[in-house]
N, C-alpha and C positions, 0 to 999 in steps of 0.2 A: 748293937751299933755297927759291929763290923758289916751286916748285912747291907746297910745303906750304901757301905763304902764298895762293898763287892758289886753292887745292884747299878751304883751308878756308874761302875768304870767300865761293864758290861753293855751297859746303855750305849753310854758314850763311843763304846768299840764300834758297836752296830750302828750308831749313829751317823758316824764320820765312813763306814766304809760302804755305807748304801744312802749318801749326802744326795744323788741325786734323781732321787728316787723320793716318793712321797712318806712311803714306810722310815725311810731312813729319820724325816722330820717326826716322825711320832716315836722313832727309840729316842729320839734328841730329846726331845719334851719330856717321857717317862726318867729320861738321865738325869736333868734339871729339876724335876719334880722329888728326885732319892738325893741328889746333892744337897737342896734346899736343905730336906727333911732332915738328912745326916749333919748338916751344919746347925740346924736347930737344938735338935738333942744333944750335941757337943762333944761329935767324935774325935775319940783321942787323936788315933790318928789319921788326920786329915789328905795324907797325899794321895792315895786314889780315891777320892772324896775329890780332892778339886781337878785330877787327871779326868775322872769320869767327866766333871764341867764344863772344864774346858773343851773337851772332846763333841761335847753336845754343843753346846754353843756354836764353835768351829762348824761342825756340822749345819748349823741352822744357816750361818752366814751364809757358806758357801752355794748353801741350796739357793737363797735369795737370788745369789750373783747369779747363778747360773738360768736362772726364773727369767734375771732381767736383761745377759746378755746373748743366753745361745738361741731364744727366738728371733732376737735382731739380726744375728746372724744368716739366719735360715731366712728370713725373709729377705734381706737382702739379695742371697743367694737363689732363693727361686726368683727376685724381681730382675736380676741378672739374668736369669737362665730364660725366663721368658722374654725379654729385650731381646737374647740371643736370636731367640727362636722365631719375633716378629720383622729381626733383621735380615735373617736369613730368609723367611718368608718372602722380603720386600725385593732382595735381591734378585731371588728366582723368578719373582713376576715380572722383575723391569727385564731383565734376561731374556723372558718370554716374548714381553712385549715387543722390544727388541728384535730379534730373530723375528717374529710375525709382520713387524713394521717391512724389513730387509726382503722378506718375500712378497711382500703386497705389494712396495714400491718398484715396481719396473722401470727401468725409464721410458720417459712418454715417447721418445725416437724409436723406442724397440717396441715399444706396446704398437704405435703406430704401424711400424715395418711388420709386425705379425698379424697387425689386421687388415694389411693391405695384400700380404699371401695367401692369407685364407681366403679372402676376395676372391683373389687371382684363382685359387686353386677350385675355387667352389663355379666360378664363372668357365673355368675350362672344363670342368666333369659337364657341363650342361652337353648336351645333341643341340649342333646344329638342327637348321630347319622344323623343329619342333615346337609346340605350345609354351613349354616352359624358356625358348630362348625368346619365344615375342616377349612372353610376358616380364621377362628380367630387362629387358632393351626396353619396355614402356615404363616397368619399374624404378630403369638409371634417369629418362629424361623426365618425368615427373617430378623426380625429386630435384634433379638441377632446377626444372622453371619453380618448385618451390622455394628453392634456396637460394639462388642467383641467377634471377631473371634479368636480362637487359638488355638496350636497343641492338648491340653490339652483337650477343650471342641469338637475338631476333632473327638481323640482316646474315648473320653464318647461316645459320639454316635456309634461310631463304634465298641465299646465295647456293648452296650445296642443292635444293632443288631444282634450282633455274637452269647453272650447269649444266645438271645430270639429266633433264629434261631430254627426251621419254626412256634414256636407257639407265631405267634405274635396276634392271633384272639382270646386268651382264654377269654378276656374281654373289656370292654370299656377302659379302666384306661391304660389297655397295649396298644391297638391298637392307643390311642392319642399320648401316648408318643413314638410310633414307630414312628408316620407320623409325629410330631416334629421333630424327631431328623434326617429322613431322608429330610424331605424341608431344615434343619438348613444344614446339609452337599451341598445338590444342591444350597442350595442360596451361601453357602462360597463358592463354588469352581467352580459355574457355570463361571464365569469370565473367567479363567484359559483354557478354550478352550473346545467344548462338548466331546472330548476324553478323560478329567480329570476323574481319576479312582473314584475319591472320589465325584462326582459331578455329576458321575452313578450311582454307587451305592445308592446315596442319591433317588436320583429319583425312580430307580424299589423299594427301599424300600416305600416309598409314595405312588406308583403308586399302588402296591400290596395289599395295606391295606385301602385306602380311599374307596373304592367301596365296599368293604365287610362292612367296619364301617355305611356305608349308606345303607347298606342294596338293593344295585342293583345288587352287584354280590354273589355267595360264594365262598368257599374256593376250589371248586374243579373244576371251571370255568378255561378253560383253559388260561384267561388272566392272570388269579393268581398266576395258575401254573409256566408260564413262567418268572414271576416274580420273583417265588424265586426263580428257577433255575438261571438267571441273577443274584439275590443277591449270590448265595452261589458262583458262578464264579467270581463275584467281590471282594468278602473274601479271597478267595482265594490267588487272584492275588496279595494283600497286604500283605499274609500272615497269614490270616486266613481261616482255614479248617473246613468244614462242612459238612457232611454226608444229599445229600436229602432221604426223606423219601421213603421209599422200593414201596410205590402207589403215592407217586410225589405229593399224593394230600397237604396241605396246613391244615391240622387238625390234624397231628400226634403230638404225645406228647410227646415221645420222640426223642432224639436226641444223635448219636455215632458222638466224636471228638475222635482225635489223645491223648490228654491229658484231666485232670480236667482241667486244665489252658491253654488259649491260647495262641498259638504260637507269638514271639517276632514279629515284620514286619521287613522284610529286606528291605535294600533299598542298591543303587547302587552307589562309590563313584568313582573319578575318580583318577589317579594316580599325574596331579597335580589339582588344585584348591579348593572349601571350600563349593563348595555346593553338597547338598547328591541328589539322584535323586528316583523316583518310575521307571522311563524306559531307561534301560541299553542304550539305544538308544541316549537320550537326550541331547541335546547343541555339539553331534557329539563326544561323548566321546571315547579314544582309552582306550582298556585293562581295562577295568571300575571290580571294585572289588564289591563282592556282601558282604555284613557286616549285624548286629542290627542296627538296628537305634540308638538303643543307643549305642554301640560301634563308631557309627558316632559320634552322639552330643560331647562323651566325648572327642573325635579328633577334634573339634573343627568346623564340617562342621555342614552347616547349609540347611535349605531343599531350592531347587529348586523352583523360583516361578512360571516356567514354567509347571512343570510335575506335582506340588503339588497346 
């Protein structure tokens, strides 16, 4: 009998001091199983008999508790841990974002201002006189008549021809801005049909001065010549009068008009409709009236987009 008593308070030791361990619930069991049995057969004496029991039992509890509350814990604690982890994540990205945002955003005054240097800087590395500055000068007034074509910036250029008529060679500074302003007339008005008066003239004014500004022709080369002969016949026709030079050549300096001031341009309107014409001919016009242009505009017509 004392065996059961010995058996279960052995149990029970091991029980309660490896409680949270699985071993520990099978000395509990084996305790409860020697207590039973020693209570059965009716040991005398009972006190490590129920020390052993209680020890087992104690044991068994605390396993449970331990079952039911240190996984809640731990899971808790990694769902902490990983919250940490996707906040600090979240931190570092908008951080990122941030900083990438602060260097992308330029301001558009300064983006502007550094694209207008590099322009500049890229425009002054060219060679005068050379291929590559015709072709930036045709390059700039192409995209103006693409972009902001108007009667306004028309009559400039046709104004800056008329002027400069025939001394468009005296310099660099001139002869660019002639060959600007005659590509900006041929690119606005090339559309308009290769008869367009203004889309001629553009051209023999270009055509005239690029070969001298490059230094393959001069001024007295008979392609030049006929060039400006074609520009002053195209003045003309608009309204603009020019005297060519008594030797035709292309270097005279001076220049005999009608007036100091140039002639208004006439244009051609019709007896009914709203739009003014350059060719009395135009859209099949009967009795067509010859007026200013501006005596047009104030009448309320407006130019042709066939003939202009």
């Amino acid at each position: 009998m004392k065996n059961y008593e010995k058996k279960s308070l052995i149990m029970g030791i091991l029980a309660i001091a490896l409680c949270w361990v699985v071993v520990g619930i099978i000395f509990a069991i084996i305790g409860v199983i020697f207590s039973l049995k020693g209570i059965k057969h009716g040991v005398a004496k009972k006190g490590k008999l129920y020390t052993g029991l209680i020890l087992s039992i104690a044991s068994i509890v605390i396993f449970i508790l331990l079952v039911i509350f240190i996984p809640q814990d731990t899971t808790t604690n990694q769902n902490k841990t990983s919250n940490q982890i996707v906040e600090q994540q979240l931190f570092m990205d908008e951080t990122k974002e941030s900083v990438d945002q602060k260097e992308d955003a330029k301001p558009e005054a300064a983006q502007q201002d550094e694209d207008s240097e590099n322009k500049k800087e890229a425009e002054e590395s060219i060679e005068p006189n050379t291929n590559e500055m015709v072709a930036q000068i045709a390059s700039e007034a192409k995209k103006s008549a693409n972009e902001s074509a108007s009667e306004e910036k028309r009559d400039e250029a046709i104004n800056f021809i008329y002027e400069n008529y025939p001394d468009y060679f005296t310099d660099n500074d001139t002869m660019e801005k002639t060959m600007y302003y005659g590509y900006y007339l041929e690119s606005a008005y090339a559309k308009n049909g290769s008869d367009n008066i203004y889309a001629n003239l553009g051209m023999d004014t270009y055509q005239a001065v690029k070969y001298v500004y490059r230094n393959v022709e001069t001024t007295d080369d008979d392609h030049v010549i006929s060039n400006l002969k074609q520009i002053a016949d195209a003045l003309a026709e608009i309204g603009y009068y020019v005297e060519t030079p008594e030797s035709q050549g292309a270097q005279a300096t001076e220049r005999k008009t009608e007036s100091d001031e140039p002639k208004e341009q006439m244009v051609w309107i019709p007896e009914s409709g709203s739009k003014y014409h350059s060719n009395p001919s135009c859209s099949g016009m009967d009795n067509p009236t010859q007026v200013t242009i501006s005596e047009a505009k104030s009448r309320g017509y407006t130019a042709c987009k066939k003939c202009y």
